[in-house]
C-alpha positions as CSV (number, residue, x, y, z in Angstrom):
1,X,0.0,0.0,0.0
2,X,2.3,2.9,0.9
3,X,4.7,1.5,-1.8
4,X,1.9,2.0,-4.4
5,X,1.1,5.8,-2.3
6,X,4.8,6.9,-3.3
7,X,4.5,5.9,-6.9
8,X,3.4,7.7,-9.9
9,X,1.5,4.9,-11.2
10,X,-2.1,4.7,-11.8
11,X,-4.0,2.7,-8.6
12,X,-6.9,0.9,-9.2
13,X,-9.3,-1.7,-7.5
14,X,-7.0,-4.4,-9.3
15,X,-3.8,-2.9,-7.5
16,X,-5.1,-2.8,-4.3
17,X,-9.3,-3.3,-4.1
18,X,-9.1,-7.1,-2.6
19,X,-6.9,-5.9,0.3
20,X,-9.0,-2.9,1.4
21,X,-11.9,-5.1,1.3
22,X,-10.0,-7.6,3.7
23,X,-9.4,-4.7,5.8
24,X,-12.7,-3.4,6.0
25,X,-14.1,-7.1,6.2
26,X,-12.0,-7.6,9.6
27,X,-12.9,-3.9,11.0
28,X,-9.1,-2.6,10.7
29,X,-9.0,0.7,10.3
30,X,-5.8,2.4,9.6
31,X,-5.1,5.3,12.1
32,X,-1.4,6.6,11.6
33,X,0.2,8.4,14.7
34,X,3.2,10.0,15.4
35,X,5.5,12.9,13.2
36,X,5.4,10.7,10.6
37,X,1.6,10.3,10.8
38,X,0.5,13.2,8.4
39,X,3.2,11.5,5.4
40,X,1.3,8.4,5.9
41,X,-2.2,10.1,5.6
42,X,-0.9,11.5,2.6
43,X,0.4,8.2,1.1
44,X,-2.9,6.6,2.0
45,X,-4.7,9.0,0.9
46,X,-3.5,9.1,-2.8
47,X,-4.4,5.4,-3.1
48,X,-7.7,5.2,-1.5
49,X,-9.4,8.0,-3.2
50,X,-8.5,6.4,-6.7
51,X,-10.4,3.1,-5.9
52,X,-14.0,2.4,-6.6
53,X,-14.9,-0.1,-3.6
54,X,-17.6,2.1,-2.3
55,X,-17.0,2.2,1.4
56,X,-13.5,2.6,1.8
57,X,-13.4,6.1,3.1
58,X,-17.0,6.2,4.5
59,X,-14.7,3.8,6.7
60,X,-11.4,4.5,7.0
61,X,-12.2,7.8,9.2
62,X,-8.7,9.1,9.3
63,X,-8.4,8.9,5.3
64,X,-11.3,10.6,4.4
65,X,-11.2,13.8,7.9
66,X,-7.3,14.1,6.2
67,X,-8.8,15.2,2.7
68,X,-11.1,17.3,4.4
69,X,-8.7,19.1,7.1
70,X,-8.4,23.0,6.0
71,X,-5.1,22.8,7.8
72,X,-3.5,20.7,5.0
73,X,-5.1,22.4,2.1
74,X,-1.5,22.3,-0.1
75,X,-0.9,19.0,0.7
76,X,-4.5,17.9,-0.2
77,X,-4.2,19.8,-3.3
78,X,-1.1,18.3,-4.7
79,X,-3.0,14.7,-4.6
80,X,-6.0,16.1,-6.5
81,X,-3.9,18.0,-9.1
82,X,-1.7,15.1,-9.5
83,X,-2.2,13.6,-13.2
84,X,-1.6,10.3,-11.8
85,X,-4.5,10.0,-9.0
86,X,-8.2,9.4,-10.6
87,X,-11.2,9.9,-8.8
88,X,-12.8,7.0,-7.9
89,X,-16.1,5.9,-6.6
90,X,-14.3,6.0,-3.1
91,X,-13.7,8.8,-3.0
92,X,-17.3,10.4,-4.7
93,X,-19.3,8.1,-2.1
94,X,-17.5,10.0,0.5
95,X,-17.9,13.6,-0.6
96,X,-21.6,12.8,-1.0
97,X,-22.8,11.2,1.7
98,X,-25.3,13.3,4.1
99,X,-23.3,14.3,7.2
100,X,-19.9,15.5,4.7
101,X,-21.5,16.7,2.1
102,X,-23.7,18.8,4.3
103,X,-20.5,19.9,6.3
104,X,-19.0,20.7,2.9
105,X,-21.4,23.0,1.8
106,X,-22.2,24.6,5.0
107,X,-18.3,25.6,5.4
108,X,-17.3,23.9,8.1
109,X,-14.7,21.4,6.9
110,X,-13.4,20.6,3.1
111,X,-12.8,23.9,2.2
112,X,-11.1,23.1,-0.8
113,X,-12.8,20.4,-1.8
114,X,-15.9,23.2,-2.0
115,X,-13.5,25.3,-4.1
116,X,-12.7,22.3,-6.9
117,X,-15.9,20.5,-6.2
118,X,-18.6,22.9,-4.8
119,X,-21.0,23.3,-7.8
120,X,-21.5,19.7,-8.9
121,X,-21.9,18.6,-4.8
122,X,-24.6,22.0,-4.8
123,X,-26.0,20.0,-7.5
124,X,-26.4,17.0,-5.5
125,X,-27.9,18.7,-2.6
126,X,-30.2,21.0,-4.4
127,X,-30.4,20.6,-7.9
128,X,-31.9,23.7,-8.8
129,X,-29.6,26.2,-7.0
130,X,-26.4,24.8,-9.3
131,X,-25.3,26.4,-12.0
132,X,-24.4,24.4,-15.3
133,X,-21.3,26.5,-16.8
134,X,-19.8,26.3,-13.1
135,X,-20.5,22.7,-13.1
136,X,-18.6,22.0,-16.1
137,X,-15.7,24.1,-15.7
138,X,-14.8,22.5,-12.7
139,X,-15.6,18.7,-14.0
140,X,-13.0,19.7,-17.0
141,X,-10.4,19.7,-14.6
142,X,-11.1,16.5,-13.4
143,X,-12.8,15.0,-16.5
144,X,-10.3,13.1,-18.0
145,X,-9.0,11.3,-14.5
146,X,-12.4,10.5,-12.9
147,X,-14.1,7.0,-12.8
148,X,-17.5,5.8,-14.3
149,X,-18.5,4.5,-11.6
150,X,-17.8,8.0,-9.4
151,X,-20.0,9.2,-12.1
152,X,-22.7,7.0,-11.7
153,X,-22.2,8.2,-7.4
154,X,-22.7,11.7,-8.3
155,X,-26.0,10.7,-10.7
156,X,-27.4,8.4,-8.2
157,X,-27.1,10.6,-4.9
158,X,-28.5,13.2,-6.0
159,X,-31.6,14.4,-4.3
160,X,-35.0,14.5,-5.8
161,X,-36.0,15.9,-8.7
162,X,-32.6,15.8,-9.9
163,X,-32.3,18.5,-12.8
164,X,-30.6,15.8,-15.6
165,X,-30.5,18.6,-18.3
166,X,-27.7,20.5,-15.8
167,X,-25.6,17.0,-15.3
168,X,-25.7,16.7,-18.9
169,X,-23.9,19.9,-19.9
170,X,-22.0,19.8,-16.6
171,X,-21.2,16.2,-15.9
172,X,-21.6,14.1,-18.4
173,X,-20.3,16.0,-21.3
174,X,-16.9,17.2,-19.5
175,X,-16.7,13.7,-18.8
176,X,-17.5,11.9,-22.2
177,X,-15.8,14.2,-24.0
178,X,-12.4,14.0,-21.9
179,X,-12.4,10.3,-23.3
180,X,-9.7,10.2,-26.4
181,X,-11.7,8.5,-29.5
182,X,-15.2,7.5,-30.2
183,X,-15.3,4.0,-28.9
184,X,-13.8,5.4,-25.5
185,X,-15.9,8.1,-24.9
186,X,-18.9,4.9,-25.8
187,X,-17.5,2.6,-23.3
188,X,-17.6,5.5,-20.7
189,X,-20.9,6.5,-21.3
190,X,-22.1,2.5,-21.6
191,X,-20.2,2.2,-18.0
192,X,-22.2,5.0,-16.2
193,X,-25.9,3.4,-17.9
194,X,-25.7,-0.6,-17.1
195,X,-25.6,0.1,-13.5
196,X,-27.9,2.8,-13.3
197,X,-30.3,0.1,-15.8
198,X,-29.2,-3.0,-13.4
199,X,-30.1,-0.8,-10.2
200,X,-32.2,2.6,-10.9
201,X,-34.1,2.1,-13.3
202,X,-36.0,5.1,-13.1
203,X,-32.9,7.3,-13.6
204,X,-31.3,5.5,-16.5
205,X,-34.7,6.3,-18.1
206,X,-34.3,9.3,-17.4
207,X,-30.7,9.9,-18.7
208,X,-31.3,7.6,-22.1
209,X,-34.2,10.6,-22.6
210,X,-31.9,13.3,-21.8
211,X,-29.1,11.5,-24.3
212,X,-31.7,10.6,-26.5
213,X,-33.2,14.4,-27.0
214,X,-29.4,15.6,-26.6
215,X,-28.8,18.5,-30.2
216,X,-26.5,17.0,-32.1
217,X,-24.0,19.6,-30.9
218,X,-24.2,17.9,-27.5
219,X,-21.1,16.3,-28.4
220,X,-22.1,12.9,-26.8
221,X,-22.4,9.4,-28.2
222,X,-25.0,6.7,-29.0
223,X,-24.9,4.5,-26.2
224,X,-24.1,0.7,-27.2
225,X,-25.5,-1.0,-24.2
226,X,-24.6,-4.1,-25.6
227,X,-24.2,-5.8,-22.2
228,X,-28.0,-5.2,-21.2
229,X,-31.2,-6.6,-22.0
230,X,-32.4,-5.5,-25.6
231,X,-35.1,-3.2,-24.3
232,X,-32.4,-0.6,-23.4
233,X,-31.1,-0.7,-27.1
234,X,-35.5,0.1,-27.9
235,X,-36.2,2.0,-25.3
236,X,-33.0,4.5,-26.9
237,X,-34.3,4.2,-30.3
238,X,-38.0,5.2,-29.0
239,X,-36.9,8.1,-27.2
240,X,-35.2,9.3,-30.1
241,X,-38.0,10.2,-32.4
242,X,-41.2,9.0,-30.5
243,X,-43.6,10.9,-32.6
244,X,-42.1,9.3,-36.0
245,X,-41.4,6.1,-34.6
246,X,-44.3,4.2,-33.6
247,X,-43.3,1.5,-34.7
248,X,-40.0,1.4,-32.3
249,X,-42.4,2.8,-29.7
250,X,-44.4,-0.8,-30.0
251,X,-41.4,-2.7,-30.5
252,X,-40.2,-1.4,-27.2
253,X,-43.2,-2.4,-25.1
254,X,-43.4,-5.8,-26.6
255,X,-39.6,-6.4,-25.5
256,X,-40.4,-5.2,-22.1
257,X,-43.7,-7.8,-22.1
258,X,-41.1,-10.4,-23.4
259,X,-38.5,-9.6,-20.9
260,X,-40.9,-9.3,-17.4
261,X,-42.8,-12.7,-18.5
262,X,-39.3,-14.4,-17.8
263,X,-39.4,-16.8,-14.5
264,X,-38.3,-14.8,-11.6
265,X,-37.5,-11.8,-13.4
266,X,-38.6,-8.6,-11.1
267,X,-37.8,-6.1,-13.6
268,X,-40.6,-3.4,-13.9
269,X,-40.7,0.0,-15.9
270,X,-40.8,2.8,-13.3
271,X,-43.6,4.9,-15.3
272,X,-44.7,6.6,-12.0
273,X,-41.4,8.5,-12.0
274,X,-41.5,9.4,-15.9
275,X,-43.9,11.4,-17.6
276,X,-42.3,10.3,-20.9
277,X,-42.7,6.8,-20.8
278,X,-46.7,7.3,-19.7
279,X,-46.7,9.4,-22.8
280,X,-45.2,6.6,-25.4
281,X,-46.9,3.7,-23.7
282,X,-50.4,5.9,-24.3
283,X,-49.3,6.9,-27.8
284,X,-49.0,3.5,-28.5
285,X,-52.8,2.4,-27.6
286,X,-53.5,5.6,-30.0
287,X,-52.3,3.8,-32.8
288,X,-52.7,0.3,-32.3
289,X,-56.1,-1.6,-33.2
290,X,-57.9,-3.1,-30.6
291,X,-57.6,-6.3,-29.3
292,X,-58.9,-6.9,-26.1
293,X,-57.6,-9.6,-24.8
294,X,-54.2,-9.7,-25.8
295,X,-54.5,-5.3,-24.8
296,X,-55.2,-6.4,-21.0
297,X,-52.9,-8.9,-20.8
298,X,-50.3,-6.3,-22.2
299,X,-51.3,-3.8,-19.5
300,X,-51.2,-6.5,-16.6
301,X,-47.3,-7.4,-17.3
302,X,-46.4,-3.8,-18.0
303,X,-48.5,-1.9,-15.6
304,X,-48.1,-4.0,-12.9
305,X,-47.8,-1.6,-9.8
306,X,-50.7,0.7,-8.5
307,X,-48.3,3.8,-8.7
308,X,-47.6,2.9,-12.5
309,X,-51.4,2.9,-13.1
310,X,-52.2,5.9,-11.4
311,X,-49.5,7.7,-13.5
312,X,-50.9,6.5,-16.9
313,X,-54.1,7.6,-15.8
314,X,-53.2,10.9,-15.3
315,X,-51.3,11.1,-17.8
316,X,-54.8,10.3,-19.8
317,X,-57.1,12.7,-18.3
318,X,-54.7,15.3,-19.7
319,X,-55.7,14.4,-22.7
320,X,-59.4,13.5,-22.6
321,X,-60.0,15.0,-26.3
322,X,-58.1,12.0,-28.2
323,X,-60.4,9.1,-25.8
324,X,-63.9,9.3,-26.2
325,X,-63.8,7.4,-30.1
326,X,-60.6,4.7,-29.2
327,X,-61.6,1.7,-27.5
328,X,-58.2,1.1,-27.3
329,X,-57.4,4.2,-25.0
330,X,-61.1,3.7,-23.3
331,X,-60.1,0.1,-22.2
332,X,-56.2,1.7,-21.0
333,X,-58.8,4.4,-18.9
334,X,-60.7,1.9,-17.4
335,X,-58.2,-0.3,-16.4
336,X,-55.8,2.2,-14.9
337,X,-59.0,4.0,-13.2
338,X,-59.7,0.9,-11.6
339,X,-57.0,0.9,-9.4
340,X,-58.0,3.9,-7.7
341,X,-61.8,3.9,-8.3
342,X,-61.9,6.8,-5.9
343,X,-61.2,9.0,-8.5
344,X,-64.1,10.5,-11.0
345,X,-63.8,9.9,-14.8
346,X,-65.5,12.8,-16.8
347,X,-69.0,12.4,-17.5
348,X,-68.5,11.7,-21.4
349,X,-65.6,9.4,-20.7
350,X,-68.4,7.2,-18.9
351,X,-69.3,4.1,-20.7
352,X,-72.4,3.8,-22.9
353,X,-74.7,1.0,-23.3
354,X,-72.3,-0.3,-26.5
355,X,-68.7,0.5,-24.3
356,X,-70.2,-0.9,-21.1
357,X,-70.7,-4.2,-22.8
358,X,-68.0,-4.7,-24.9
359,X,-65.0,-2.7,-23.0
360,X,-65.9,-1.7,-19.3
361,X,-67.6,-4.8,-18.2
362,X,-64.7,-7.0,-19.7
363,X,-62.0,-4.6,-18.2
364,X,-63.3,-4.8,-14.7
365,X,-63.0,-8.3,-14.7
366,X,-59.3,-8.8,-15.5
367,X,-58.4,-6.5,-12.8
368,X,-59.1,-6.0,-9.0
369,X,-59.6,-2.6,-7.8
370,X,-57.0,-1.3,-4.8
371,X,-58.4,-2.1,-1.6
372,X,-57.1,0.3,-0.1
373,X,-58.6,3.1,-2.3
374,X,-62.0,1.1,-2.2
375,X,-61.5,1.3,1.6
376,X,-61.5,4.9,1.6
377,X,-64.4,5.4,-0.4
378,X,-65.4,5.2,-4.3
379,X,-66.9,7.6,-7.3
380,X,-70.2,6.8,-8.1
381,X,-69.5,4.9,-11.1
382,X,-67.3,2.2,-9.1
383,X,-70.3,2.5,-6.4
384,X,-72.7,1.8,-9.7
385,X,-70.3,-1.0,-10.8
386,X,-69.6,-2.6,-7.2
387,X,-72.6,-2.0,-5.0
388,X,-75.5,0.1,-6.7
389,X,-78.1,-0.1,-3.7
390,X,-75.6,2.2,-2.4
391,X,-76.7,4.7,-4.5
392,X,-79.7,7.0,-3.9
393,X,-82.2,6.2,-6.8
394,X,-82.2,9.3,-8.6
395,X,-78.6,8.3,-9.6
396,X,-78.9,5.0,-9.9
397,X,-81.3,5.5,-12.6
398,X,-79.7,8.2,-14.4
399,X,-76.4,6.1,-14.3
400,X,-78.9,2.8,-15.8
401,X,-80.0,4.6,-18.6
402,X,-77.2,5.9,-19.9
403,X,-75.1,2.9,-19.3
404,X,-76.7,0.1,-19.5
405,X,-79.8,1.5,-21.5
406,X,-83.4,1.9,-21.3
407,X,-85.2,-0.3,-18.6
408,X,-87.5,0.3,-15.9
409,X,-86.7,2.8,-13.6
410,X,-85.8,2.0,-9.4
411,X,-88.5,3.4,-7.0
412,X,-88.3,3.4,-3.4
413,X,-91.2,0.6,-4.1
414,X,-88.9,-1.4,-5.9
């Protein structure tokens, strides 16, 4: 270890990675003492933060309080400007974790980490108080010696709603670009999306959109993702052009269908956290003819969570104008609806004799409603559907006759 802290050459998780984890697996942590305690820091410190074994400083306490002591701020800032120490995942999952990065910001340790780092960590704190152009100049001067997977750190911990269109311009382009050649800067971009796909899901959707819509001045790549599940590759090539493409669009979905049918596969799309996929998957029923069975048993594998169905659904009654003559999106409103028959559909979305037949009635017999939003109480048309001698017979009857048709009328003799 301190052999490989005196040199010039590049550490990695291969140098050194099975020994930290042996250290950390048998709770030693290294705590130098004496005058020749700061050199050793020092030494340590050059190694550790160039590794990617994610808790090696969150651990090693003396490591990581050395790279933030304002008392050593020359010596910390000949490790970071030295060419041959890379940021690593190490050192990224230190910087952001709650209690430092909060101490960062707030000025009360890591001073000059704040002056190197402090706009892309403001970024992770609070989004929408960075500033893109700040961002990027300081990533450019660690672009070209920082890690994917530090990368995918800074993507991942960033809190909610993470502005993507700043990490873009201020992350990831510095980043890509710092890569010499086309094929490198694609294996760097392909290393920061298969973990985000493997583990958040909802934010690799998120950045394949913000590639996918990227000006071709963006300066970044097609992703490969040839180590992934197809749907990746489709998902990409539906974002791209999803009004022209439908036919990708379709392509996509059926993958995904393909791909969560597989024994014990858990995958599932995360469309309550993207307005864009609720949009394609809808734009999809627009175009496609109706088949009924093979529609609901397309919604069941991909719209498999209650939070996924409530997000289509109001993605829908935002656009109410392009429902009332598809079956196809009538049959996607009832279904979603169902899960949280609480909520009201508009009064011309409600079925007529004809829809209640042939799509409402069918519908609400592939699918259960939530119990817990029945629980809490339902519209009138899941009260008309579930238990109409709920209803008081003014309504019932109104509801009868223009759902079911003409018949004779509920009095309080019936």
């Amino acid at each position: 270890l301190l052999t490989a802290g005196g040199s010039v050459k590049r550490v990695d998780d291969s140098v050194f990675g099975e020994e930290q984890s042996l250290l950390l697996d048998h709770g030693i942590m290294i705590q130098p003492k004496g005058e020749q305690g700061a050199d050793l820091l020092s030494r340590l410190a050059r190694v550790m933060i160039s590794l990617d074994t994610e808790n090696t400083l969150t651990s090693q306490h003396a490591v990581r309080e050395y790279l933030l002591s304002d008392d050593r701020r020359e010596a910390i800032l000949h490790i970071l400007e030295d060419s041959s120490v890379f940021l690593g995942n190490a050192f990224m999952n230190a910087m952001t974790s709650t209690v430092t990065l909060n101490a960062i910001m707030a000025g009360k340790s890591g001073s000059l980490i704040r002056d190197r780092l402090g706009a892309i960590l403001q970024w992770v704190k609070d989004s929408k108080d960075a500033d893109a152009d700040t961002m990027k100049e300081q990533m450019q001067l660690f672009a070209s010696r920082i890690t994917p997977e530090a990368v995918v750190t800074l993507l991942k911990s960033a809190n909610p709603p993470a502005d993507l269109a700043k990490a873009r311009i201020g992350i990831l382009m510095p980043c890509v670009n710092a890569q010499i050649g086309e094929e490198e800067k694609r294996h760097f971009l392909d290393a920061i999306l298969e973990p985000l796909c493997r583990n958040r899901p909802e934010m690799a959707i998120d950045v394949l959109e913000m590639l996918a819509k990227s000006d071709d001045h963006a300066g970044l790549p097609e992703p490969n993702l040839d180590n992934l599940p197809r749907l990746w590759c489709l998902c990409f090539t539906a974002m791209r052009s999803p009004g022209e493409l439908c036919e990708s669009t379709e392509k996509f979905f059926v993958e995904v269908q393909k791909h969560m049918s597989g024994k014990d596969n858990e995958f599932t799309l995360p469309f309550e956290s993207s307005a864009t996929l609720c949009s394609m998957y809808i734009d999809m029923c627009t175009n496609t003819k109706l088949d009924m069975e093979a529609s609901l048993n397309r919604h069941q594998h991909l719209l498999t969570g209650t939070l996924s169905r409530i997000a289509v659904f109001e993605q829908l009654m935002q656009r109410p104008e392009n429902i009332e003559e598809n079956h196809a999106l009538l049959a996607l409103l009832y279904f979603t609806w169902w899960s949280q028959p609480g909520v009201s559909i508009p009064l011309r979305l409600l079925p007529d004799p004809d829809t209640w037949e042939r799509v409402f009635k069918v519908v609400t017999r592939w699918v259960r409603p939530c119990q817990k939003t029945v629980a809490k109480g339902m519209s009138i048309l899941a009260r008309f559907s579930i238990a109409p001698h709920t209803l008081p017979a003014s309504i019932l009857n109104t509801l009868k006759t223009s759902i079911v048709g003409k018949g004779d009328p509920i009095t309080s003799k019936t």
